[in-house]
C-alpha positions in Angstrom: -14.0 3.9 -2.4 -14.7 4.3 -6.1 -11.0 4.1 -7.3 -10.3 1.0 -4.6 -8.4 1.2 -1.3 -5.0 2.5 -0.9 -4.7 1.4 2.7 -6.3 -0.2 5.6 -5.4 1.0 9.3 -6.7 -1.0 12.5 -6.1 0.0 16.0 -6.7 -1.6 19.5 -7.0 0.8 22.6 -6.0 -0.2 26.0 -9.9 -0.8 26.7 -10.5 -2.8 23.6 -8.0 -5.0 24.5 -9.5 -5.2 27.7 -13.1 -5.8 26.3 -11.7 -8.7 24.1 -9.5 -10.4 27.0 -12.7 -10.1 29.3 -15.1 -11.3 27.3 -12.9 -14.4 26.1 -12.4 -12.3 22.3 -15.8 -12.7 21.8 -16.2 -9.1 21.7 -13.5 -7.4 20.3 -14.0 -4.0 19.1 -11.2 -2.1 17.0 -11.0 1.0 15.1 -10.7 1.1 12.0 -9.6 3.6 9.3 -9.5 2.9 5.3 -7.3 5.6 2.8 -9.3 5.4 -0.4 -7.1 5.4 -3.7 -6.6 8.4 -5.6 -8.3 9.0 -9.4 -4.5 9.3 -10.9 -3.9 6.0 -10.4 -6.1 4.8 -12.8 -3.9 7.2 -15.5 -0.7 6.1 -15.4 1.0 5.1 -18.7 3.5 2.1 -19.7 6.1 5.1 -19.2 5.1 5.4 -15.5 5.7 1.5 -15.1 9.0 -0.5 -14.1 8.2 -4.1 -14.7 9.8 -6.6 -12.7 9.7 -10.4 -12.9 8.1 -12.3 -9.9 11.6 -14.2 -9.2 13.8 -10.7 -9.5 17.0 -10.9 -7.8 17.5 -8.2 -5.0 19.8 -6.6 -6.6 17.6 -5.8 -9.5 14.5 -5.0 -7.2 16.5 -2.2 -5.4 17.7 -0.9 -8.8 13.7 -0.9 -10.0 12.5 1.1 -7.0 15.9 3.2 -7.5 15.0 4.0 -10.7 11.2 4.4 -9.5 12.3 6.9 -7.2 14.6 9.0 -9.4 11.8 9.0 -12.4 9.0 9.8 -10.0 11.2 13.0 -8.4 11.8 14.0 -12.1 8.6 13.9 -13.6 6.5 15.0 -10.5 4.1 12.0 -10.8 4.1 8.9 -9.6 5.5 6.2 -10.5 4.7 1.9 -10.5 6.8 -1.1 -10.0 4.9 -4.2 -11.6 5.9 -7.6 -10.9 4.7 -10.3 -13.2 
């Protein structure tokens, strides 16, 4: 993925599992699917960021993705929530 992955999937059938418990997991095959990131996210601007510090309080972390929602629906882009 050229912009970096947005999310990784795995799966186990009924017959991996089988495979894995049978061979002792020496074999243990899985599916596997990867969501690549899209190209916008590399153009967001300090407006499109909520920053948030690491030791937030919950109360302020569900006000920041709050806010993150209500900006996002209004501007029609999306939207970042940054701790540091």
């Amino acid at each position: 993925c050229s912009n970096g992955v947005a999310r990784v999937e795995t799966r186990h059938s009924f017959l991996n599992m089988l495979a894995s418990a049978i061979t002792f997991s020496i074999y243990s095959p899985m599916e596997i699917t990867v969501t690549c990131a899209s190209s916008s996210a590399d153009n967001y601007t300090e407006e499109d960021t909520i920053e948030l510090a690491k030791n937030s309080s919950q109360e302020n972390v569900i006000n920041a993705f709050s806010k993150a929602i209500e900006l996002s629906a209004n501007t029609e882009k999306a939207t970042y929530v940054s701790f540091k």
